[in-house]
C-alpha positions as CSV (number, residue, x, y, z in Angstrom):
1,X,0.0,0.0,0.0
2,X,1.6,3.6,-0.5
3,X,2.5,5.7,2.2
4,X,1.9,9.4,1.8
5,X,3.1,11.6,4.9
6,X,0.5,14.6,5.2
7,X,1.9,17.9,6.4
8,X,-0.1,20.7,7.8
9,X,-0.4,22.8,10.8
10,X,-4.2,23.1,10.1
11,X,-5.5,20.1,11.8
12,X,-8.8,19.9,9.8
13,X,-7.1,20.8,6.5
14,X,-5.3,17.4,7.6
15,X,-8.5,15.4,7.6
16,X,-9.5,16.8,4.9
17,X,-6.7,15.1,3.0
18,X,-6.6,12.3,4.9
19,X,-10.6,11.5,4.2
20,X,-10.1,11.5,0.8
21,X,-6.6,9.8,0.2
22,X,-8.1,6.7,2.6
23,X,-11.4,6.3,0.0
24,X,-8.1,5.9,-2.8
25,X,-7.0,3.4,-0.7
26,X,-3.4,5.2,0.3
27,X,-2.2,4.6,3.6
28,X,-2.1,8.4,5.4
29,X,0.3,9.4,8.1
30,X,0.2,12.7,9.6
31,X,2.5,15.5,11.1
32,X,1.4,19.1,12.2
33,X,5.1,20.6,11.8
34,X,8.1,21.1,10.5
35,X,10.2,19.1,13.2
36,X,7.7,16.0,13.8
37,X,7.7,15.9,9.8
38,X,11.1,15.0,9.4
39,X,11.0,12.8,12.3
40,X,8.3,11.2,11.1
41,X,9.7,11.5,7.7
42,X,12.8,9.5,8.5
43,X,11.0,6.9,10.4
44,X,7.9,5.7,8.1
45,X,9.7,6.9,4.7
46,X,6.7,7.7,2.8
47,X,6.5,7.0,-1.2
48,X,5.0,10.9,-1.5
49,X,4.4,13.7,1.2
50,X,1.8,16.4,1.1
51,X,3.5,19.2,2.6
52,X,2.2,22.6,3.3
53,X,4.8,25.9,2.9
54,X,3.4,28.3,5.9
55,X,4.1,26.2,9.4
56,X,5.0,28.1,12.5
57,X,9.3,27.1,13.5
58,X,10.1,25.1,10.2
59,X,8.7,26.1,7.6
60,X,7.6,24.0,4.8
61,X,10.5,25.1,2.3
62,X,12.9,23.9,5.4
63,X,11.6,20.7,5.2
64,X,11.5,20.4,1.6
65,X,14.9,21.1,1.4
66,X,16.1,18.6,4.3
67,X,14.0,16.0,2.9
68,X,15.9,16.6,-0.4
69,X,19.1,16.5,0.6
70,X,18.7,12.4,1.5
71,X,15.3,11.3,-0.6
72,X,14.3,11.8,-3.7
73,X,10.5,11.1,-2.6
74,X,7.7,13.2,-4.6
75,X,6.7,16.0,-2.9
76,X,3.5,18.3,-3.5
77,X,3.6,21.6,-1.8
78,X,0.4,23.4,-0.5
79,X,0.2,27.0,-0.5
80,X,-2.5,29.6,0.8
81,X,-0.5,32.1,-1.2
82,X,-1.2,33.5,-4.3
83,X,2.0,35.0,-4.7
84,X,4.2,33.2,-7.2
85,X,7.8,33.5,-6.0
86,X,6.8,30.6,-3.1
87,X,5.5,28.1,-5.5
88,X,8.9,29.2,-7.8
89,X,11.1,28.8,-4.9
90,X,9.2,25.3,-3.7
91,X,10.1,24.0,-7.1
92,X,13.4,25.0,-7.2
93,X,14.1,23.2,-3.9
94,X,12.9,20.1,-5.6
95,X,8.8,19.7,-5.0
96,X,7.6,18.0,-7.7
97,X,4.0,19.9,-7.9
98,X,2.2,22.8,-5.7
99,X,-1.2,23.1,-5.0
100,X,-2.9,26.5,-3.7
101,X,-5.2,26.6,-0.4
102,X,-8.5,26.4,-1.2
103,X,-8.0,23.0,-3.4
104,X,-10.2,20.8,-5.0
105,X,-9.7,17.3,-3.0
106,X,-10.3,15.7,-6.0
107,X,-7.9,17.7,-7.6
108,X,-5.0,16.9,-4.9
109,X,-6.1,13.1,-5.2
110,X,-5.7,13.2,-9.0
111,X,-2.3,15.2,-8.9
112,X,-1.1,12.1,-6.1
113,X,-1.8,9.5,-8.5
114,X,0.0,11.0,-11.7
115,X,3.4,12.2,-9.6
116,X,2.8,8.5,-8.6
117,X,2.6,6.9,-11.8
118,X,5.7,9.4,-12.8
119,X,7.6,7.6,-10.7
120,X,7.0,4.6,-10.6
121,X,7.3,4.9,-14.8
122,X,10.6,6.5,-14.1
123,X,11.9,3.6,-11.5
124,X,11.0,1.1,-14.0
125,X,12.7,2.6,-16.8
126,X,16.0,3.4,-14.8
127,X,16.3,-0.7,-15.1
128,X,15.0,-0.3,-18.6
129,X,14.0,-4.4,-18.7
130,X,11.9,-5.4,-16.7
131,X,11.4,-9.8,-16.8
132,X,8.3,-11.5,-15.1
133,X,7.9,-14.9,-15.5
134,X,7.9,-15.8,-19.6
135,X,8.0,-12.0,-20.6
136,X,10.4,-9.0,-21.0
137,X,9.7,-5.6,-21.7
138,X,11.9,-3.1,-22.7
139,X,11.1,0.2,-21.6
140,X,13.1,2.4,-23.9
141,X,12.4,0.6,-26.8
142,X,8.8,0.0,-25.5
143,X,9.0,-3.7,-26.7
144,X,7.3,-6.9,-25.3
145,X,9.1,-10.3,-25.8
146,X,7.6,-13.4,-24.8
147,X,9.2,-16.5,-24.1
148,X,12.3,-14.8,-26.2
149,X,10.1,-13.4,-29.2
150,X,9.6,-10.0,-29.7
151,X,5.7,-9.3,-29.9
152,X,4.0,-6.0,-31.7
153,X,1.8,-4.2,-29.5
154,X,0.0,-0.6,-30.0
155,X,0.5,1.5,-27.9
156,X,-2.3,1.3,-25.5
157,X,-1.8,-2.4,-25.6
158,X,1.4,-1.8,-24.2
159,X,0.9,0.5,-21.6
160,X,-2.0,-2.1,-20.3
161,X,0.3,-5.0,-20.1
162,X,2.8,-3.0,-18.8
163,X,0.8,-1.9,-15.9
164,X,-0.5,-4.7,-15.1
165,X,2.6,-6.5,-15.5
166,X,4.8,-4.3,-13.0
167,X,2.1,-5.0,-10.7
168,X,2.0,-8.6,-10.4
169,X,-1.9,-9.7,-8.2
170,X,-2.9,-6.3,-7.9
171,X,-6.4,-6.4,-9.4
172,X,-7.3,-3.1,-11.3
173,X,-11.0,-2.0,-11.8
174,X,-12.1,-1.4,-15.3
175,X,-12.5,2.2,-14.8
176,X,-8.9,2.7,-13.0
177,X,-7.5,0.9,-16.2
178,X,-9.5,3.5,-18.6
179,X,-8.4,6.4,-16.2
180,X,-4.6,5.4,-16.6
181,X,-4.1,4.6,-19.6
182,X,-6.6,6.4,-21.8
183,X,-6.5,9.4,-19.4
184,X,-8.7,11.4,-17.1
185,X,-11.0,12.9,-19.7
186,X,-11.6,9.7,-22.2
187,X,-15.5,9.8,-23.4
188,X,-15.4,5.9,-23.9
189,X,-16.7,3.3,-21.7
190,X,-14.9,0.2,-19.8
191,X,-15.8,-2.1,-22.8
192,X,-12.8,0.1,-24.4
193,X,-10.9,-2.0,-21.4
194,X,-12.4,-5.7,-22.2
195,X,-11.4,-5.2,-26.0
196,X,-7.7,-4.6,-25.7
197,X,-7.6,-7.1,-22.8
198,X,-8.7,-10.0,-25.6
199,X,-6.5,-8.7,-28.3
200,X,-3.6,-8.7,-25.5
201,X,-4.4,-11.7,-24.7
202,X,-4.5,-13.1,-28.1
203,X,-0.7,-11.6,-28.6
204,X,0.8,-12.9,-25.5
205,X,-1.4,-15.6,-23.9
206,X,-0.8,-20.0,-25.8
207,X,-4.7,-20.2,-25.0
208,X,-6.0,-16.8,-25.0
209,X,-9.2,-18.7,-24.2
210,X,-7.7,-20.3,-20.8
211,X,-5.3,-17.5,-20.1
212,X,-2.5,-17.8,-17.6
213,X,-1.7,-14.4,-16.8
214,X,-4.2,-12.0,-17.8
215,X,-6.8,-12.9,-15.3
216,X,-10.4,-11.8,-14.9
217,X,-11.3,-10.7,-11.7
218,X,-14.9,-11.3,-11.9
219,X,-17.5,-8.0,-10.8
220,X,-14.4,-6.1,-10.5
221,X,-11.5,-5.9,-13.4
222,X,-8.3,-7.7,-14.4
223,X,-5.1,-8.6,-12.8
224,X,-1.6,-10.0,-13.5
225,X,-1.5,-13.8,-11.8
226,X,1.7,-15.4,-11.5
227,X,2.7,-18.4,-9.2
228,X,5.3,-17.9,-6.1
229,X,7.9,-19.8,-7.7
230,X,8.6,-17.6,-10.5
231,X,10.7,-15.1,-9.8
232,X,10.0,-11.4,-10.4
233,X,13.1,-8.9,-11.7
């Protein structure tokens, strides 16, 4: 489950975050300054923290900047401020996004999930090959091989094998799917989803019918199955 560390000296504007970061699933932790943020930091290390710039003692910049200087964790900075020079500084101290106070929840939730995908993209393609079970795919080169042959996929083909790969027995929802790979504003419906599943499954599965790997999660979406003996690069 990822770990986001939310920072604010606002204690509702905490729940707030918290509220809607727990319906995504996330797993919150909280801090309500500078100091305990680093502590807490250094202790839990988070996979992103929400961290807000105007905190009595430390501010948030302060913290940014320590937790830069030994993580390269994604960081969104919150901001009641309209002026620019804060949100300019936050970035050049190495946040990765800024939000200004009042925020859509919604919005924040969305910006967590792309900064996520960013980097989990970006982890992934610092091996560049990535091998689970019978496959290998080449990030740079965005190529599938399976069981040592190179397979043609389109692009969306490969970005849903991909996902679903690099998460081996997480089950996706149809509309997550559709959300990540098609993006947040696609006008189609999940049965976009079911129809690249069968053509990917007809590319990479010996029985597409009987599949092995590309498994239906039934009333709820599609997953990657693999058995604990095969080892995962």
């Amino acid at each position: 489950m990822v770990k986001i560390l939310v920072v604010d000296d606002e204690k509702n504007i905490v729940e707030l975050i918290k509220f809607n970061l727990l319906k995504e699933n996330f797993q919150v932790i909280e801090a309500y300054n500078g100091i305990d943020a680093l502590k807490i930091f250094r202790q839990e290390k988070p996979d992103l923290v929400i961290l807000d710039i105007m905190m009595p003692g430390m501010g948030g910049l302060e913290v940014c900047r320590q937790i830069r200087k030994e993580s390269k964790v994604p960081i969104i900075m919150l901001t009641a401020k309209s002026d620019e020079i804060d949100k300019v500084i936050g970035l050049e101290l190495g946040a990765d996004d800024y939000v200004t106070k009042p925020f859509s929840p919604r919005e924040l939730v969305a910006r967590v999930k792309a900064i996520l995908r960013r980097t989990k993209a970006s982890r992934h393609q610092e091996q560049e090959e990535y091998r689970i079970a019978e496959f290998t795919i080449n990030f740079a080169k965005r190529e599938v091989r399976v069981r040592g042959k190179p397979v043609y996929l389109k692009p969306k083909e490969f970005e849903l094998f991909k996902l679903l790969a690099t998460n081996p027995g997480k089950v996706f929802t149809r509309d997550y799917l559709l959300e990540q790979i098609w993006g947040y504003n696609y006008l189609g419906d999940t049965r976009t989803v079911d129809v690249h599943m069968r053509r990917l499954r007809k590319k990479i599965e010996e029985d597409p019918s009987n599949p092995k790997y590309l498994k239906t999660v039934h009333g709820v979406g599609y997953k990657f199955h693999y058995e604990p003996e095969e080892e995962v690069y």
